[in-house]
N, C-alpha and C positions, 0 to 999 in steps of 0.2 A: 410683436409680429402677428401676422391675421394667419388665422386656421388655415385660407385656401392658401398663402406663401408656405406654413411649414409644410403642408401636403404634399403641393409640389415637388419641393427640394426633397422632402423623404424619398417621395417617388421616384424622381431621379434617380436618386442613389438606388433604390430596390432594382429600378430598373436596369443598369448601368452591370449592376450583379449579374442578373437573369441573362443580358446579353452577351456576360462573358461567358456564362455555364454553359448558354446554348454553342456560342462559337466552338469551344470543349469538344461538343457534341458531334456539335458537326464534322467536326475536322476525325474523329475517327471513329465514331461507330451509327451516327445517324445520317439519312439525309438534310437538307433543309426544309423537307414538309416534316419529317419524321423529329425534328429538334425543335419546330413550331409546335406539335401535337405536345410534346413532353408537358411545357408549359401550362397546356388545358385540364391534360388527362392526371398531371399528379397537382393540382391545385382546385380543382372540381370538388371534392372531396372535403378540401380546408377550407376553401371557402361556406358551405354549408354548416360546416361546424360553426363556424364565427358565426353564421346567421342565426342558428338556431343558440346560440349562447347567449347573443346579442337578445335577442327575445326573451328570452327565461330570464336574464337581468334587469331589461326595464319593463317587462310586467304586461308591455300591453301590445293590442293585437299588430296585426300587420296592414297598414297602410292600403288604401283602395289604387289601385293601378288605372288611368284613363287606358281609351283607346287606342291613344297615339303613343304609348310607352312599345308596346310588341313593334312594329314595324321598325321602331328607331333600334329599338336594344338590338333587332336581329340582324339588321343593317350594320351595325356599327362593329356587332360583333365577327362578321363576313367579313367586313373589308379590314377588321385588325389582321385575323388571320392571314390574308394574302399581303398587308404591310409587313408583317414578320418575315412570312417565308422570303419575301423581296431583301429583307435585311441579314437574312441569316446565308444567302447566297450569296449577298454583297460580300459579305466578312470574307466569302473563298479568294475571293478577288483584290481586295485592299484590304491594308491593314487596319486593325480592329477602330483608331480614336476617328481615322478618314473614316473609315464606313459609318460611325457614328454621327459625327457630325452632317454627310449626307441626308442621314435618316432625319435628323434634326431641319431639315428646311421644311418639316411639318408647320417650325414656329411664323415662317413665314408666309405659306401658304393657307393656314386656317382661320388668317384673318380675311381673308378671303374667302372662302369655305362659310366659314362662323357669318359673314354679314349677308351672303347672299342667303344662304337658310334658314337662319333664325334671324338676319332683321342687325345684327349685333355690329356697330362699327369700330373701325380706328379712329385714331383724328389725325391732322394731318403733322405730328410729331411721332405717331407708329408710323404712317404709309413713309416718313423719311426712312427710320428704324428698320423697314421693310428692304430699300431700297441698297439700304447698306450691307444687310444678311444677302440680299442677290452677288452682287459684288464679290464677299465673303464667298460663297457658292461656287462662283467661276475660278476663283484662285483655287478652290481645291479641287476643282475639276480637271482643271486643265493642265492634261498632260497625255502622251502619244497614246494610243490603243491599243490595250490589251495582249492585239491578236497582231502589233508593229506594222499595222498598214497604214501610210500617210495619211494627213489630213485630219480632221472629226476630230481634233484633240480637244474641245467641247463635249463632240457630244458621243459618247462612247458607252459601254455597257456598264462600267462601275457610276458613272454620272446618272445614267438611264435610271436602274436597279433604285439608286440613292434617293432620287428625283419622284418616282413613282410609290417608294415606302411612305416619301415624306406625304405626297398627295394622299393616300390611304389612310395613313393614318390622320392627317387632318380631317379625312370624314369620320374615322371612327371616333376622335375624339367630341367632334359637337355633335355626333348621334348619340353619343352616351350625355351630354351636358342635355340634351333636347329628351333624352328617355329620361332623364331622374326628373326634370321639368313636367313628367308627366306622371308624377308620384304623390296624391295627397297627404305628407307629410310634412310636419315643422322638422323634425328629428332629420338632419343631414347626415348622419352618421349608420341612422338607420337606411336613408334611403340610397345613398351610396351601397349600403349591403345588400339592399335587396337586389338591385340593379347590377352591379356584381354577381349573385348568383344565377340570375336569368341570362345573361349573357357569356358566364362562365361556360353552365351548362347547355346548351345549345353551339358554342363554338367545343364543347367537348365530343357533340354527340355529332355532328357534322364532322369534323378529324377523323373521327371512330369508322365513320360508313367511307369515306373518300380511301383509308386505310385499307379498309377492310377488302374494298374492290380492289382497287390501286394496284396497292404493295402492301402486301397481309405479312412479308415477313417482316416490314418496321414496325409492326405492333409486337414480334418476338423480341426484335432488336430495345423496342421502347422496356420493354419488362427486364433485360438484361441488363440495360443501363441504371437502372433503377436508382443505382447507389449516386448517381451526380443528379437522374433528372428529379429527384425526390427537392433538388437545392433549390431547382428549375423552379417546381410547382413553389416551393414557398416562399422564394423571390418573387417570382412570378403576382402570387396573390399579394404579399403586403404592399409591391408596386402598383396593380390593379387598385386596390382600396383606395390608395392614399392620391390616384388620379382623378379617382371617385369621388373622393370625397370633397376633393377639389374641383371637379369642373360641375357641382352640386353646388357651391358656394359659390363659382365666378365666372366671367367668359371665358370662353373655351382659349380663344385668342389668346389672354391675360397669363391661364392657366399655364399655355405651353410657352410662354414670355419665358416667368420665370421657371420653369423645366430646363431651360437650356444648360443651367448650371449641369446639367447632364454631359456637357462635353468635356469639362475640368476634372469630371469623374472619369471619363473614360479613357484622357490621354495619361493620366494615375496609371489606371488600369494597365492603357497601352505600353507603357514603359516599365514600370511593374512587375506586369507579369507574363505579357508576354514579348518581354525584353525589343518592340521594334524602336524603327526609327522613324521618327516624321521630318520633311524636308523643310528648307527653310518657307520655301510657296506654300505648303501643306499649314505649316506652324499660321504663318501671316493668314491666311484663310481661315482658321479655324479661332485667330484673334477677332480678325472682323468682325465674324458672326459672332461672337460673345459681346460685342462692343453693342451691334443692330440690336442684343439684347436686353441689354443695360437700357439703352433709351427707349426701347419700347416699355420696359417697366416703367421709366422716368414717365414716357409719355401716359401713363394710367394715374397719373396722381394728382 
């Protein structure tokens, strides 16, 4: 198996974690910006430790950073933020494996995303791939609204919410593939940390001031929680790293191909633990989209 496949699927799973803690959170002592900050503000901290260990292990200095690294890392860092809180509001709304997979149409739109920005294509055995996660999409979309007023069983605010995490996060994922691209480094392992830390810190210190003005009492709330969101941050970072490390090895596209095992994680999860149901429309959609997955991995080889 190649480094950026086990990355991946670790990260998945980290991820899949974090998302359940934040849901946790959400649902009784945070909001959904204040269950997005958790994530920053106690993994901020871990992360630096791993940087500065990582350093004193292999001996040598710290990698020159180009020009174009700040711009991406802090971009990508921004729009992770506003895909979270997009997905952490979802969950109030659908149940947690739907909400995830939602979030998951990242896979498809960052082949998109990835070719117009950096240049990086599909062939035409993804753009099928592509075609059939759309598909996937609409079957778990479609169902009446929220709020029981006719019509829009398309396009509705859990689809919206879902639709617009995935888009976000498709930038932030090839803004971080395009800032480690901007790292003179062979050490992947290195440059993924460093990049990690820069974009940690900066979507911590931004949470911090939006808090601070905002809603200064979800920064009491955030220290009260302490005891789950502490899981937050170091879910949070082993997830972070190990996307890092990955989309430092390979396209961004590719990357979130194989992440999708992230949904088999999460209907676990869904059933699990927090005992829901998914519909027979919801199950078939959320097959789809694992299938659109399959062949777009097939399609990279």
């Amino acid at each position: 198996m190649e480094i950026w496949v086990g990355a991946a699927i670790a990260a998945a799973f980290f991820q899949t974690l974090r998302f359940m803690l934040q849901k946790v959170l959400s649902a009784s002592r945070l909001t959904s910006v204040g269950a997005t900050a958790a994530r920053f503000f106690y993994s901020t901290p871990i992360v630096w430790g791993l940087l500065i260990l990582y350093g004193f292990a292999s001996g040598g200095p710290l990698p020159t950073l180009s020009a174009g690294f700040w711009p991406a890392a802090a971009f990508g860092g921004l729009t992770q933020i506003f895909a979270t809180i997009c997905v952490v509001a979802l969950f109030k709304a659908r149940n947690f494996a739907v909400g995830m997979t939602f979030k998951k149409t990242e896979v498809i739109q960052v082949a998109f995303v990835s070719a117009i920005l950096l240049g990086e294509f599909v062939s035409q055995a993804g753009f099928f791939a592509i075609l059939i996660g759309i598909l996937g999409v609409l079957l778990v979309s479609d169902q009446k609204l929220l709020t029981d007023v006719p019509g829009n069983r398309f396009f509705n605010r859990a689809s919206g919410l879902g639709l617009l995490s995935g888009f976000l996060f498709a930038l932030s994922g090839v803004s971080y593939r395009a800032a480690s691209l901007n790292i003179y480094s062979d050490d992947a392992f290195l440059r993924a940390a460093l990049t990690l830390v820069c974009v940690v810190t900066w979507q911590s210190l931004v949470m911090f001031v939006w808090l601070r003005l905002r809603d200064p009492d979800q920064l009491v709330a955030l220290w009260q929680a302490r005891k789950t969101a502490i899981w937050v941050g170091l879910s949070s970072m082993a997830g972070s790293y190990m996307w890092f490390v990955a989309f430092t090895l390979q396209n961004a596209a590719y990357v979130n191909a194989v992440g999708q095992i992230e949904l088999i994680f999460s209907i676990l999860a869904s059933r699990m633990f927090f005992k829901e149901k998914i519909s027979t429309r919801e199950f078939m959609g959320i097959l789809t989209i694992i299938v659109s997955v399959l062949v777009l991995i097939w399609a990279t080889h």
